[in-house]
N, C-alpha and C positions, 0 to 999 in steps of 0.2 A: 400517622407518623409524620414529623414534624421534617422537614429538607433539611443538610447540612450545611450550616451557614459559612461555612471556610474550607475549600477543598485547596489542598496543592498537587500539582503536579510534577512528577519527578521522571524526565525522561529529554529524549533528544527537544530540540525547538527551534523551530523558522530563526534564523535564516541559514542553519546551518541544511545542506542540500541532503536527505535522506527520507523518506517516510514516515520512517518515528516520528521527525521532527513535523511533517505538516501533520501525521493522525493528533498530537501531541498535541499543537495547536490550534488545529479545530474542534478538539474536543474541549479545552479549555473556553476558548470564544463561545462554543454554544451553550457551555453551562454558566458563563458569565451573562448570557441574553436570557438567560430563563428564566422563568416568573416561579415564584420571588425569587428576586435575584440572588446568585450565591458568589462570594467575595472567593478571589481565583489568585493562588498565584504559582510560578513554574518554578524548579529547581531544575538548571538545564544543565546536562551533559555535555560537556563540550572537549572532543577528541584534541587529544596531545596535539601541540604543535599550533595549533589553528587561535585562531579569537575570531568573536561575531557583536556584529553589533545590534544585540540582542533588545528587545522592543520592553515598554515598561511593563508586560507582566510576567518579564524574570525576574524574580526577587536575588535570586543566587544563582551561583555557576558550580560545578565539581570538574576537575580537571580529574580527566577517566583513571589516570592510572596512578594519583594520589592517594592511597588510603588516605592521610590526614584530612580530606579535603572532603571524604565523605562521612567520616565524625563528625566537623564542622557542620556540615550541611543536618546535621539531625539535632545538633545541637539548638542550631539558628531555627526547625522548621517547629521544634519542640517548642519554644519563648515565641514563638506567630501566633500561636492562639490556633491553630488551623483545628477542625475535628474531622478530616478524614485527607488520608496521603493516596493520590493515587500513582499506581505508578506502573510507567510502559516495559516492559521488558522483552528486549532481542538479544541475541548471542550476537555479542562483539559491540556492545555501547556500553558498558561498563567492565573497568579493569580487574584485574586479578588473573588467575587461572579460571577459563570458562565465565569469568564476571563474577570473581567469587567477592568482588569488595562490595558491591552492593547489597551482599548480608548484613555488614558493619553497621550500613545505615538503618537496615530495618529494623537488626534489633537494638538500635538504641530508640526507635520513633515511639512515642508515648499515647499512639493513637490509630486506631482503625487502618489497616493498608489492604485498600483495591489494588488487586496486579492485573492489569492487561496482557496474558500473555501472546506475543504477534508472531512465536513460534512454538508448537511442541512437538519435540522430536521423536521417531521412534523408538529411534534406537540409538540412545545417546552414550558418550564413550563413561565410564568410571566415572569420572571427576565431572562431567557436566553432569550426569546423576545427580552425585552429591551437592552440587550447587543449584540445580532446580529444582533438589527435593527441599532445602535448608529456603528457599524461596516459598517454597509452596506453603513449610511450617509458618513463617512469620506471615504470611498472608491471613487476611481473616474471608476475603472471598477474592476468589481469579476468576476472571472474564476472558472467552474464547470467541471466537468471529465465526465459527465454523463447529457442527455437531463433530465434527472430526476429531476436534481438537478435546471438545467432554470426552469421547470413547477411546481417547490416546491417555486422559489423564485418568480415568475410571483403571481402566484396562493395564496400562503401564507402569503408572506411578499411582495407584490403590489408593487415589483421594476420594475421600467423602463425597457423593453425590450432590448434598446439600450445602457445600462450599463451592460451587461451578456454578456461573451464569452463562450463557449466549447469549451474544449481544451483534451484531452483524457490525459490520464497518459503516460507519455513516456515512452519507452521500451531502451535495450540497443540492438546497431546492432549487430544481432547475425546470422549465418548462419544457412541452415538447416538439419541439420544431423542427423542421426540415431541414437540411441541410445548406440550401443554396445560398443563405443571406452568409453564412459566414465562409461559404467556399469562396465569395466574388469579395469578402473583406480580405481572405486572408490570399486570396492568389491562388487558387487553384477553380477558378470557375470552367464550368462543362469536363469535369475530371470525375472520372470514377476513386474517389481517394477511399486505401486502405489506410488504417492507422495504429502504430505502436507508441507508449510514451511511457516514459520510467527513466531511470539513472541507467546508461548503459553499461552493459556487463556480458560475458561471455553464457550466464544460464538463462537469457532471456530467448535465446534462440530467434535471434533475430539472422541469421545466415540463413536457417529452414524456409524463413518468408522470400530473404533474396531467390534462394533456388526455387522457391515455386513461382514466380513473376512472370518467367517465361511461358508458360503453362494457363496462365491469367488471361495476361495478355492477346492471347490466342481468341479468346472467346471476346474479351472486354481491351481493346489496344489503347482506349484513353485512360486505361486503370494506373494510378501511381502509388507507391505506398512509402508514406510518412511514417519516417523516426523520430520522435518529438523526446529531446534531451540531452542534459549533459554527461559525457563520460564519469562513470562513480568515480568519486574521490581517489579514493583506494589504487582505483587501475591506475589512474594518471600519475600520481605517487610513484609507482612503479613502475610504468613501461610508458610515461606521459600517452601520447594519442595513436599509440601500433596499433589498438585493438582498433580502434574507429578508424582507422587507417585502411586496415584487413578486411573490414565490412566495403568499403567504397570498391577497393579494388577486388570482391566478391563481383559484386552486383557491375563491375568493369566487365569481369570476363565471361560473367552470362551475360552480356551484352544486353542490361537490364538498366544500367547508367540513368537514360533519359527518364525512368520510371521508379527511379530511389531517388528520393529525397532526406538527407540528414539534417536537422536541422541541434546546432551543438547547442542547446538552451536548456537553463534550467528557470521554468515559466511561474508566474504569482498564479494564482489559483483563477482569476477573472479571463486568460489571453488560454489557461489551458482548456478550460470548459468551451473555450470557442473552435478552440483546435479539435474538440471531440465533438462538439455540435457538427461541425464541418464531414466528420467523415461521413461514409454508407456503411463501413466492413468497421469494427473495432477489433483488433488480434492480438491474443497471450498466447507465443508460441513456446513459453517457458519449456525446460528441458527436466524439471524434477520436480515430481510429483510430491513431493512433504514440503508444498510450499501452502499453507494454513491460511493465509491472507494474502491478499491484493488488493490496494487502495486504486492501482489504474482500475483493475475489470469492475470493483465496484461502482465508481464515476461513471466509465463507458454503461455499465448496467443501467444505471441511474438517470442516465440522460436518455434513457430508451435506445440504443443502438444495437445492433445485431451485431454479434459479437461469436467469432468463433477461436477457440482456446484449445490448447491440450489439458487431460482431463488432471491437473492437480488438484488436492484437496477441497480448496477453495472455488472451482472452476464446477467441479461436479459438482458440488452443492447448488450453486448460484444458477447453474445454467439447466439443470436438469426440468424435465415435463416441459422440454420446447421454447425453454427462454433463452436459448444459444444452441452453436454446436458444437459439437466435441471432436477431434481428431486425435490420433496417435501421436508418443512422442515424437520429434523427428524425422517425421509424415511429406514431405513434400508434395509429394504428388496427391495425399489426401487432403491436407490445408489449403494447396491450390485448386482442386477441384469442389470444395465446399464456398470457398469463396467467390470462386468465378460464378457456381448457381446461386450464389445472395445478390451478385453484381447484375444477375441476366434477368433474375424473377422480382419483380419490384415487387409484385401480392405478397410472395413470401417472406421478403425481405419487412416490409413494413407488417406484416401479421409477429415475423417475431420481435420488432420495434415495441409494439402495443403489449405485446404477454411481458416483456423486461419494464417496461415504463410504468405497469399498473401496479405487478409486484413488488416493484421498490418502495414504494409510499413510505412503508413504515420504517426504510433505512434514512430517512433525512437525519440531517443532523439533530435538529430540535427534537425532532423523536428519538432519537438515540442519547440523549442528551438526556430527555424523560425518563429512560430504562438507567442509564446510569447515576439515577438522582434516586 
């Protein structure tokens, strides 16, 4: 079987600040290094209100909540010559009711469409039904990160077996090192650093980690635990910096201050990987369970880091047979006490370093890049 010599991409893109946007464009960049090489180009989404200044492998832009602009876009992707569309799909990057405009474009595209999907929901309302089922039709294969996500489409939405692939999140190739050389670059040398990093937002449950600090600290007092990121778009829009606000003076009145660090960034992909090399603990204290994907826990995976998570979809999968550990939602006192024994037993800590660092292999990019060619 012959590779696809023209894929496009249709979905968020660097440098607009979300995940879509970086999966979006690391997936592109790895299938553009791949032997033989295949000609790549993105149709990027780009939310009301905003402009980016978008790098040369956007060919085009859609303004979310134009229909006109996503006719356009199938017109323009149809005269490219491209033979296969792929395309990212989350609830709330494309307009309509539930994203229903991103139909307009599918079915006018004259060419094979991969959908990535980086949510599937349970239990979806009416009308997102109707708009993930009218996706799923125009699709000719959907791609899931997590077995979760085949048995949510199997089961809920009675797709075809033999239209579903798994494909895990790709990682980038990183070696396996120690933490020290990047704790004394970045500022935190002879520190026990925990680490969170994502766009922040009220379900990452990052208050459950403040409140468990005190608790840490007991066992481990040089322990600190980094928040590596910018407030999501969305919040500051609405309530500019209250919520990041609420977290400091959190971690103020467990008198945990000296041992939270916020750091308000949203990082290139080179300064984050050192931020992850750097920690001992990596933690997803997320707050809901139907969350299908995570490009943090997958990196922290990928770098080999001991990582302890509440069990969302994607978290039991990843972490399960001893390559992490798992806590209850909204657990304080169990996230704090699973972390303080990663922080006390180094055997243990670097035994589940080596079971995460060996079973990733196969998520780098380039291999993930191979499964999606």
């Amino acid at each position: 079987m012959t590779a696809p010599g023209q894929v496009v991409f249709i979905g968020n893109s660097l440098p607009r600040r979300c995940g879509i946007a970086t999966f979006t464009t690391d997936l592109q960049q790895a299938l553009a290094r791949s032997a033989p090489p295949v000609e790549t180009g993105i149709v990027a989404m780009t939310d009301h209100g905003h402009t980016y200044d978008y790098p040369s492998a956007v060919c085009l832009e859609i303004t979310d909540k134009k229909l006109e602009d996503y006719e356009r876009a199938a017109n323009s992707v149809n005269a490219g010559g491209y033979e296969v569309a792929s395309l990212q799909h989350e609830f709330g990057i494309f307009g309509g009711e539930a994203g229903a405009h991103v139909i307009a474009l599918m079915r006018q595209l004259r060419m094979p469409i991969v959908t990535t999907l980086h949510t599937v929901l349970a239990q979806p309302t009416p009308v997102q039904r109707s708009v993930f089922e009218a996706i799923l039709d125009a699709s000719t294969r959907v791609i899931v990160m997590a077995e979760k996500g085949r048995e949510l489409l199997r089961n809920t939405y009675r797709l075809a077996a033999e239209k579903i692939e798994v494909i895990p999140h790709g990682i980038p190739e990183f070696e396996f090192l120690e933490p020290d050389g990047a704790k004394a670059k970045l500022g935190f040398s002879n520190r026990s650093v925990i680490l969170t990093f994502g766009l922040l937002s009220p379900n990452k449950g990052i208050e459950v980690m403040i409140d468990a600090m005190p608790s840490i600290l007991k066992s481990r007092p040089d322990a600190v635990y980094v928040v590596l990121g910018a407030t999501h778009p969305n919040l500051v829009r609405d309530q500019c910096e209250a919520y990041r606000e609420s977290l400091i003076e959190r971690a103020r009145q467990a008198g945990v201050e000296d041992h939270v660090v916020f750091l308000d960034q949203f990082v290139d992909q080179k300064t984050l990987l050192e931020f992850i090399s750097m920690c001992d603990v990596y933690v997803t204290p997320y707050l809901n369970e139907a969350q299908m994907t995570s490009g943090t826990l997958a990196y922290s995976f990928g770098l080999g880091k001991a990582v302890v998570s509440t069990p969302y979809w994607h978290a039991r999968e990843l972490l399960a047979d001893g390559r992490g550990i798992l806590v209850p939602f909204g657990d304080a006192a169990a996230i704090g006490s699973e972390i303080a024994k990663l922080l006390k037993n180094d055997a243990l800590r670097q035994a589940m370093r080596k079971r995460a660092y060996s079973s990733s292999r196969s998520m780098t990019w380039e291999r993930t890049a191979d499964r999606y060619m």
